[in-house]
C-alpha positions in Angstrom: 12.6 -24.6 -20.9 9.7 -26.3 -22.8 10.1 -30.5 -23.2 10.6 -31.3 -26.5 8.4 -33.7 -28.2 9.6 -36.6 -30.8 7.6 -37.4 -33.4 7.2 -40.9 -35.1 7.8 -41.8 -38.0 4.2 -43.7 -39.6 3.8 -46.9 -39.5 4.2 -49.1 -43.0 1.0 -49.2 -44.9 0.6 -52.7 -44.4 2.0 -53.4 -40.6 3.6 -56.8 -40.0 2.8 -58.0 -36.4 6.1 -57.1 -35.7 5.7 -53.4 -36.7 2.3 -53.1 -34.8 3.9 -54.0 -31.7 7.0 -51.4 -32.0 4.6 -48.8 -32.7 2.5 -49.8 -29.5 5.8 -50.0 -27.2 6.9 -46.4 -29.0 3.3 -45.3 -28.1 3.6 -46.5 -24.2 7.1 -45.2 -24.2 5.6 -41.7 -25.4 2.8 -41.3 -22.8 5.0 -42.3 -19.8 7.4 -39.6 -21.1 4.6 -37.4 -21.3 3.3 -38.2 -18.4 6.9 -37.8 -16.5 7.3 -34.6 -18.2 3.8 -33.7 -16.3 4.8 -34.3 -13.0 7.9 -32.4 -13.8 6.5 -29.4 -15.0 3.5 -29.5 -11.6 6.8 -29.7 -9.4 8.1 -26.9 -11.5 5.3 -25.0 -11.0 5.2 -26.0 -7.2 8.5 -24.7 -6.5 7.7 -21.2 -8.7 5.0 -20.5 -6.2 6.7 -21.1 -3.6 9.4 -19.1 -4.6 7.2 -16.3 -5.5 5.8 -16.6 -2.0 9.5 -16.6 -0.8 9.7 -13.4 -2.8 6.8 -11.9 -1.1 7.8 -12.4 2.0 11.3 -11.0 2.0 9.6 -8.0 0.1 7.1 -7.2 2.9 10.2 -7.6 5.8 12.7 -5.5 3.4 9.7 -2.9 3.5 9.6 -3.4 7.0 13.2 -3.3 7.8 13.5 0.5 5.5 10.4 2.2 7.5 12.2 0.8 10.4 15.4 2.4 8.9 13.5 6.1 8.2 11.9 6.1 11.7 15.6 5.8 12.8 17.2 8.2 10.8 14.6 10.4 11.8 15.1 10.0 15.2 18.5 10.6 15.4 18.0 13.5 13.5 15.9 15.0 16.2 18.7 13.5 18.7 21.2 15.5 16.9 19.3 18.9 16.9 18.6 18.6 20.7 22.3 18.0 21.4 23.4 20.7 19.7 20.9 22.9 21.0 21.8 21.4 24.7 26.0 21.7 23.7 25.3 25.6 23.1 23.2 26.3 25.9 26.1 24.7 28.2 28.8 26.3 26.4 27.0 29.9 26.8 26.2 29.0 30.2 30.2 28.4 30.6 30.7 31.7 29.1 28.8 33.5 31.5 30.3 31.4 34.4 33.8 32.7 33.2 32.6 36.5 32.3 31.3 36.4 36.4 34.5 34.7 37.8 36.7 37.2 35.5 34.4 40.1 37.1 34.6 39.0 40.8 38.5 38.4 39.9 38.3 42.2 39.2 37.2 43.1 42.1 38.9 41.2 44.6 42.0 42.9 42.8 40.8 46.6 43.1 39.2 45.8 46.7 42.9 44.4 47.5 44.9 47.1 45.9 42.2 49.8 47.4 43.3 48.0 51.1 46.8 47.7 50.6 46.3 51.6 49.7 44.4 52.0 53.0 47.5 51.0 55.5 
């Protein structure tokens, strides 16, 4: 917000001693306000930079932080695919287990029934 500046009223045409000296103090009170209102606004103007800096800063590590994020997501993406690819393999390697156990189960039947048939 911009200070706002009063303005004085002009002094009587012909100033008693009195008036000079009101419009002197008014004067001195003006610069010291204007001179407070100075160091406000360089303070102001400290704290925006660092504030922007600030900004900067937590933009660079949020930029960090979402590549960080991407090479993650990626990741387990390709973590995903090879599981998958690793569940079927062992899950058609368990089907072929079973289709040889069933098989020698077959056999070991007709080999039994063929020897009981024998005696």
């Amino acid at each position: 917000m911009a200070p706002s500046i009063a303005a004085l009223a002009a002094p009587p045409a012909n100033p008693s001693k009195k008036g000079e000296t009101t419009v002197v103090v008014a004067e001195e009170e003006l610069r010291e306000k204007n001179e407070e209102l100075e160091r406000e606004l360089k303070k102001s103007l400290e704290r925006e930079e660092k504030m922007r800096k600030e900004l900067q800063n937590t933009s660079q590590r949020l930029r960090v932080v979402e590549e960080a994020e991407e090479r993650l997501c990626f990741q387990l993406g390709e973590f995903e695919v090879e599981a998958l690819d690793q569940a079927r393999a062992y899950h058609a390697q368990i089907r072929s287990l079973m289709d040889q156990l069933s098989q020698a189960h077959k056999l070991l039947q007709v080999h039994a029934c063929n020897h009981a048939l024998s005696l």
